[in-house]
N, C-alpha and C positions, 0 to 999 in steps of 0.2 A: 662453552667448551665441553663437549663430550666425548665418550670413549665410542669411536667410530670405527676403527682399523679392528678388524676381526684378528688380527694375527697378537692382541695384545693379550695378556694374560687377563681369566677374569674370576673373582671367588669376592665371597660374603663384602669384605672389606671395599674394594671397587666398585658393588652392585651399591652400596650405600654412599659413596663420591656418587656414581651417577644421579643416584634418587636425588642430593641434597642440590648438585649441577641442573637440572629440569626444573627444583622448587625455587631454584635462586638462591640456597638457603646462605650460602658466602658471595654470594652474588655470582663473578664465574671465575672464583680464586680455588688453587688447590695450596695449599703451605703445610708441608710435612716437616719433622725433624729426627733426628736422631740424637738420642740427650745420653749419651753415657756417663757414669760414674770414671771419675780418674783415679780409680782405686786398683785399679788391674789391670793386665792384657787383655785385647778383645776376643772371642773366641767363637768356634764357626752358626753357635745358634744368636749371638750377638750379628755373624756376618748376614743371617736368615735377615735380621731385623734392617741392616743395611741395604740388602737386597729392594728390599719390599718397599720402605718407604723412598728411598733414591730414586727406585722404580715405579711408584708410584707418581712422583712430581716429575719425570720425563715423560709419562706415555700421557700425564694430562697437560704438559707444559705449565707446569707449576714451577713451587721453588722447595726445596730440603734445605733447611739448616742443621748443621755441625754444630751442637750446643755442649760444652763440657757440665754436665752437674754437679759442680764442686762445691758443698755444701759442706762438706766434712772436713776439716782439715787433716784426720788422724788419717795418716793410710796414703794419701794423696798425694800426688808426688808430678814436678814436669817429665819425669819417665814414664809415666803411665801416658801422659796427655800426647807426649813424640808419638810413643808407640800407637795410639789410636788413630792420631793424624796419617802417620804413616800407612795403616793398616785400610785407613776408608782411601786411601789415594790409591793406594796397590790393588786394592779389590776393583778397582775402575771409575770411582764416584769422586765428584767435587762440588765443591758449595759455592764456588765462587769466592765474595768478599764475607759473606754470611755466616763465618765461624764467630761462635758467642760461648760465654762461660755465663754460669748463676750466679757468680760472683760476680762479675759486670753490673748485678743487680740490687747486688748486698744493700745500698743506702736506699735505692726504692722498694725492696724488700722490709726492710724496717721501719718504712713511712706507712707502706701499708698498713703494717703489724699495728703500728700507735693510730692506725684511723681503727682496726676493729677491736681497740682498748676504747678510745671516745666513742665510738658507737656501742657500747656495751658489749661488747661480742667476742671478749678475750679479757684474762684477768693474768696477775701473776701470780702463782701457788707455790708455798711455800713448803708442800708435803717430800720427803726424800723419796728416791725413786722407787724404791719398795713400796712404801707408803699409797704414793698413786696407784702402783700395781694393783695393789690389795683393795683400792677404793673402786677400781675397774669395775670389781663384779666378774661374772664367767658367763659363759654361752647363754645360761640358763637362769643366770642370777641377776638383776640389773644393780648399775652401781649406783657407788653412794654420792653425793657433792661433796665435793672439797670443803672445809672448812675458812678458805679463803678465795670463795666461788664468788663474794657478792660484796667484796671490798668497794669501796667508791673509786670511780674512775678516775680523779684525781691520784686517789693513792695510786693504784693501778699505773697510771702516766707517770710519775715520779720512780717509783721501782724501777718498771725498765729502764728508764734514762738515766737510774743510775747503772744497773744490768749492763748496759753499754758504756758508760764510765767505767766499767772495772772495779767497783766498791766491793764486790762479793763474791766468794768464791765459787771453783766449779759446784754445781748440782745443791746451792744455798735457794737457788728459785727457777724458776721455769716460766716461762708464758705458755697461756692453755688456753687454746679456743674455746668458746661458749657453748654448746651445743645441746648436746641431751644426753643428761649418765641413763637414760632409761634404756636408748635405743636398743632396739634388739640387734644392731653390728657396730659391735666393740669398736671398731672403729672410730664413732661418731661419737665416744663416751669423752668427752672433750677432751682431745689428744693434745699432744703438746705441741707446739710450732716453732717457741723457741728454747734457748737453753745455752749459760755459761759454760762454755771451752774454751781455757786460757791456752791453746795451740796454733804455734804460728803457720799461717796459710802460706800454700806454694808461691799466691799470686799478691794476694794482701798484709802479709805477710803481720806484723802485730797489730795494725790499725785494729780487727774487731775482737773483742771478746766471748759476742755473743753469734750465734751463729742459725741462722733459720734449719729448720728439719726439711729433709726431702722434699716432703708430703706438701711442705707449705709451698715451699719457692718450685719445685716443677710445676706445678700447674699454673702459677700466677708466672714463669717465665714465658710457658707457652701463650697467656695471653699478650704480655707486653711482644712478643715479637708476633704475635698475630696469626700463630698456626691453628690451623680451618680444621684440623683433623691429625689428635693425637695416639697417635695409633702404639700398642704397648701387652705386652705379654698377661695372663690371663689372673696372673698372681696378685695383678694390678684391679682387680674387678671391684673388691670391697673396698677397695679405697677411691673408686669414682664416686661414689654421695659425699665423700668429704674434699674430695678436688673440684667436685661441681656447688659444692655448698660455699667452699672459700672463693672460688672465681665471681660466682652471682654475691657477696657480702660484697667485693669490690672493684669488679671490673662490667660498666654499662658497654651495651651496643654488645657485637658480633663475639663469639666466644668458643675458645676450640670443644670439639667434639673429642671426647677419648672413645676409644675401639680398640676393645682386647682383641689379641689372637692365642693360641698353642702355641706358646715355644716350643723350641727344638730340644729332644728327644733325641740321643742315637746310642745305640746299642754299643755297649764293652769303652763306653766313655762316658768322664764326668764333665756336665758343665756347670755345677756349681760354682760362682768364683772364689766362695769361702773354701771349699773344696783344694780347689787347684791354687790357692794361696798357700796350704796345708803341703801340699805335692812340693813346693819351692822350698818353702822354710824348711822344710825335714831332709831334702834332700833326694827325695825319692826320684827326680829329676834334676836336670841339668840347666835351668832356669824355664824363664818365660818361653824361651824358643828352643827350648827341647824338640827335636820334630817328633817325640812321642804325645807331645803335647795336643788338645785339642783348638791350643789357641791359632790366631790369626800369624802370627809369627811364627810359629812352632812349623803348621804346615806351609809358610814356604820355603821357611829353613829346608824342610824333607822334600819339598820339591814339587809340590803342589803348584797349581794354576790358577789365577783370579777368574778364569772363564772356564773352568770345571765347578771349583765353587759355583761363582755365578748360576750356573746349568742345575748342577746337584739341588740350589735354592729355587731356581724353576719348577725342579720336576717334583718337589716336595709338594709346593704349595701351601698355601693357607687355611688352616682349618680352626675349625670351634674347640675341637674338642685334641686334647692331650693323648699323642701316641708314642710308640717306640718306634725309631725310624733304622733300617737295619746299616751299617755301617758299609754294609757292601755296596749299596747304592750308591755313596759318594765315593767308593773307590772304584766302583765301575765308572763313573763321568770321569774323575784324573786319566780312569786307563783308557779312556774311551778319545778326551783329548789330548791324551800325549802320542797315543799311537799316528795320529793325525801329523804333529807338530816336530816330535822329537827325531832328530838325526841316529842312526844308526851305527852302532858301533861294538868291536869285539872288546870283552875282557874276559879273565879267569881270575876265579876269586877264592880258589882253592888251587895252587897248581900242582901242575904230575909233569915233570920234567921229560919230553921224548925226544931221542935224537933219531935222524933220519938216515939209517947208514948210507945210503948209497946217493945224497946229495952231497954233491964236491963242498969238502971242507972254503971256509970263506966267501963263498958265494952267497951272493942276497940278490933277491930278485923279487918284483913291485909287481904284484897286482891291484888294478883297477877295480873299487867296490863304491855302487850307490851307496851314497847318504840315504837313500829313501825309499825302498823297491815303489813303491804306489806314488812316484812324485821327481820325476825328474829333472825340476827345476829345483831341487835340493842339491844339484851336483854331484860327484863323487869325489872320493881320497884312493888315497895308495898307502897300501899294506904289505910291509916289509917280509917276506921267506927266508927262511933261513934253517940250517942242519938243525938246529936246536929250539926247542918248540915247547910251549907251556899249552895244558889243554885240562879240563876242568878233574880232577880227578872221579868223580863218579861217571866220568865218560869212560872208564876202563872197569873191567870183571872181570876177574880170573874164571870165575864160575857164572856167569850169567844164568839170570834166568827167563822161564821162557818170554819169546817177542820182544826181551833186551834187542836195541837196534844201535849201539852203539859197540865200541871199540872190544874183544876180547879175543882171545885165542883161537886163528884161525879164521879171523873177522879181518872184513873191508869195509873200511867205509870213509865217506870224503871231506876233507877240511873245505870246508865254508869257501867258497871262491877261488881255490886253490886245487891241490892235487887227491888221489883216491893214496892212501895212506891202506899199508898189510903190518899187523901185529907180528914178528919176528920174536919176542924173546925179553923176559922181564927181569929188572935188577931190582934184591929186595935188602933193607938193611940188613946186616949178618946176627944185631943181638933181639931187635922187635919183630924182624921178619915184615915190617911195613915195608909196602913198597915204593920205592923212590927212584925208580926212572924206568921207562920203555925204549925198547927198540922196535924200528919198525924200518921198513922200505917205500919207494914211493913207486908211482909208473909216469916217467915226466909226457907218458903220449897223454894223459890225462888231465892238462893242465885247462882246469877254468871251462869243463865239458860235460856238463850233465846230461841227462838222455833226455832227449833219443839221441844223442851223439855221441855221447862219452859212455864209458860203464854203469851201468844199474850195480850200486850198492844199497844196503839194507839203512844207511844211516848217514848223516850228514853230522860234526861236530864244530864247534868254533876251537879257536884256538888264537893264539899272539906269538909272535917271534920272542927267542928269549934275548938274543942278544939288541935288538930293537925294538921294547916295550919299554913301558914306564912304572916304575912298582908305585903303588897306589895303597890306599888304606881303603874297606868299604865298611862301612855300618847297616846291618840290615835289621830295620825296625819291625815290628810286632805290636800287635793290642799292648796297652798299656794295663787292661786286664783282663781276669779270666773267663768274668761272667757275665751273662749276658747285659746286665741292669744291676750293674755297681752304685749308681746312684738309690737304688732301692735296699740296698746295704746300710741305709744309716753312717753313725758313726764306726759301725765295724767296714766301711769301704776299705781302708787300707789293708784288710785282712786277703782282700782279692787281689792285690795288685799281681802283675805277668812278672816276677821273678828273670823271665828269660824273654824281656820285650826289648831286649838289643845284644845284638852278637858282635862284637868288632873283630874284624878280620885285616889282620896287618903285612901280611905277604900276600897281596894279591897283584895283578899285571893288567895292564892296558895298553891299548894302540900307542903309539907315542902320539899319532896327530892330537893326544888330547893333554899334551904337554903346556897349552897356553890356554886352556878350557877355562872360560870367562867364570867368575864366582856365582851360582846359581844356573849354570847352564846345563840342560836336561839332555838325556838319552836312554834309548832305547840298549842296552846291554843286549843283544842277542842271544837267546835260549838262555837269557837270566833274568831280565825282569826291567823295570824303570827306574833312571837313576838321577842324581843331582849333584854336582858340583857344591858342597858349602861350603856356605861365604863367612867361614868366622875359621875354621879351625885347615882351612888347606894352605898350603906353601910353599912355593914355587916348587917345581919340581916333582912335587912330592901331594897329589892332591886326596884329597878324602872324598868319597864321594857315599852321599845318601842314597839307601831304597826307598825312594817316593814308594812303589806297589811292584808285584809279580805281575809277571804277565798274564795269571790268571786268578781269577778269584776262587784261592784253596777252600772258605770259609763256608759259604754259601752258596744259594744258588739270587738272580738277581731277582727273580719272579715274585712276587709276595714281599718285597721290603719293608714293609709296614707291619708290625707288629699292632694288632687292636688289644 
């Protein structure tokens, strides 16, 4: 099995499937996985990592397994583990029957452990957790041995099996792999693998006490299900001599391969998940699916696409080395596939109430408007007229200035599919002096006739019937902060948060046909931007709708996204 098909993507990580597919090196297996922590939401440089190995085990017809790493009890939670289920299904990927946890593996996990106590190759130490620290050593300093580095195996084998009895409390002992306090990466200074946490587990709930470290059980998970190629973010690099040290002490024959890559990187966002833990518990957001949020839920709460994602992790790619990826990127692929996708439709999210004097009081009358101008097989709706009209209020200037092409004194110009609309005469409150209603005239020869047939005006506006609209709420989201590389803030990150990364606007108007608007259903808002129906907080009647993106990108330009 090779990569044949030129149209498939290719970079470092595939160039080495192919080499290992030509040597036979798994013979002609590809098995990737994706092992997340259920300690969090997933979030879009976790979707990079879905992307990639998913996509990887389709374009070689291999197999990706859904592994949970629940190794931890504290933190862990079946809400984490829905929302990730959820979140790899909605992005377009499936495993099949092939969903696994490390927990599944807890008792053969601990068999192991006690094979590299009888092979000398793991002790249990009795130092408290400073203690170890301080016996570490530092970059420059190599450490010391344990003082109970060299107990007989025997002993060794009777601690932990009481360790796993329950006789002792939390952080009373540790199991430490054997290795070398010399090495020059701390790492390899003989870590610890396991360790008492009297916390009950989501899935196992009191049966264990003791509980395997990451470091142990991902790598020896990845061997027992048989993955050819563990592919994993770049953080992960100095702890391959200690994933490939523990899998050769006890797993013979064929043995996965890890391959770092750069994670993702994007500008005026964190993806920390200790980070975006910090954002929930403080409040600074509205949970996990905030759509200020960077996570997997967040953006499709706001209205985001699996197949913009998808694209946006396309067009990044894979690389060695760690960059900033500019945010505009991925808002250019959402705008790029919603203009495609989304149906078309009027609202005003500020209104300016006009009435039309010289259209017969009570009369209403339907124009015919595509769903789609570039797609016809969207169909069209009908759009109620009427004397009385909402239209955006910065569509009107007393004072205009110059090449204003919209509505002011002495201006023509034409409602969106409907008639050419003249400024007559302004009502303003008597104590603010704001203004709160237009008058105007219409020309009904001008009904639904642009030029060359109809009148050449300077300006074209949207606008909603007032008496046939539907009042709406709209939210329009912003960065979540203000500088470029929040993440490069440290612990002063919350110092930058966007203060004004959401504006709610609660007298706004919409077509009516969007009176039964399906929860998460997208559109194109006309001369305002891309919008979403959300699906937690609208109600009949009365929907809320998110700013997935403007129509244009105010921030940047697309050219140069990458930040070196």
């Amino acid at each position: 099995m090779t990569q044949e098909d030129s149209s498939h993507p290719t970079d470092f990580i595939r160039e080495i499937i192919d080499d290992d597919l030509k040597t036979g090196k798994h013979g002609d297996r590809v098995a990737t996985r994706f092992p997340p922590e259920p300690n969090g939401y997933l979030h879009i440089g976790h979707a990079k990592s879905v992307c990639l190995n998913f996509g990887i085990a389709a374009q070689y017809k291999g197999t990706c397994n859904l592994r949970l790493d629940d190794t931890d009890p504290s933190g862990e939670s079946l809400e984490y583990v829905g929302s990730i289920i959820n979140d790899v299904h909605w992005l377009g990927f499936d495993w099949g029957d092939r969903l696994y946890y490390a927990s599944d593996y807890f008792e053969q996990l601990y068999q192991f452990a006690l094979q590299l106590i009888k092979d000398g190759k793991a002790y249990v130490c009795s130092l408290s957790a400073d203690e170890i620290r301080d016996y570490r050593g530092t970059l420059t300093e190599p450490g010391k041995e344990s003082p109970y580095r060299n107990r007989p195996v025997e002993e060794n084998v009777d601690l932990f099996t009481r360790m796993r009895a329950g006789e002792f409390e939390d952080g009373a002992h540790v199991l430490r792999a054997k290795i070398d306090m010399g090495s020059p990466n701390v790492v390899m200074r003989d870590p610890v693998i396991y360790r008492i946490k009297r916390a009950p587990h989501y899935r196992t709930g009191d049966k264990w006490v003791v509980y395997p470290m990451y470091d142990f059980a991902h790598c020896l998970s990845d061997s027992v299900e048989k993955i050819t190629h563990s592919i994993c973010t770049l953080e992960f690099e100095n702890n391959r001599p200690l994933y490939d040290w523990i899998v050769n002490q006890l797993i013979a024959g064929d043995r996965p391969q890890q391959i770092e890559f750069a994670r993702l990187n994007l500008s005026y966002t964190i993806l920390s998940k200790r980070r975006l833990i910090e954002l929930v518990e403080q409040g600074h957001v509205a949970g996990w699916d905030d759509p200020r949020m960077p996570t997997v839920a967040g953006l499709r709460r706001r209205g985001y696409t699996p197949e913009a994602i998808r694209n946006f992790c396309a067009k990044i790619g894979v690389a060695k080395n760690e960059n900033l990826v500019d945010i505009s990127l991925l808002e250019h692929c959402v705008r790029d596939d919603l203009n495609e996708r989304a149906p078309r439709a009027m609202a005003v999210l500020r209104p300016l109430r006009v009435i039309i004097d010289n259209y017969p009081e009570g009369q209403v009358e339907e124009f015919e408007c595509a769903n789609h101008p570039q797609n016809p097989a969207m169909g069209t709706r009908k759009i109620p007229f009427s004397r009385t009209l909402y239209i955006e209020r910065d569509d009107f200037d007393e004072n205009p200035p110059k090449k204003y092409k919209r509505l002011a004194p002495g201006r023509e110009v034409r409602f969106r599919n409907a008639y050419v609309i003249k400024f007559k005469s302004v009502v303003k409150d008597e104590k603010t002096g704001e203004i709160v209603e237009l008058h105007c005239t219409y020309d009904p020869a001008t009904r639904n006739s642009p030029p060359p047939d109809g009148r050449k005006v300077d300006g074209v506006i949207h606008w909603v019937s007032a008496e046939r609209s539907l009042p709406a709420v709209a939210r329009l989201y912003d960065r979540l902060f203000q500088i470029e590389d929040p993440a490069g803030a440290g612990d002063d990150f919350l110092k930058y948060l966007n203060r004004g990364s959401l504006e709610t606007l609660t007298t706004c108007y919409v077509e009516e046909n969007l009176k039964d608007a399906a929860p998460e259903s997208r559109y194109q808002f006309e001369r305002v931007g891309y919008f979403c129906v959300d699906a937690k907080d609208s109600l009949p009647g009365r929907p809320v709708f998110n700013r997935i993106v403007p129509l244009r990108d105010s921030w940047s330009k697309i050219a140069g996204h990458e930040k070196k």
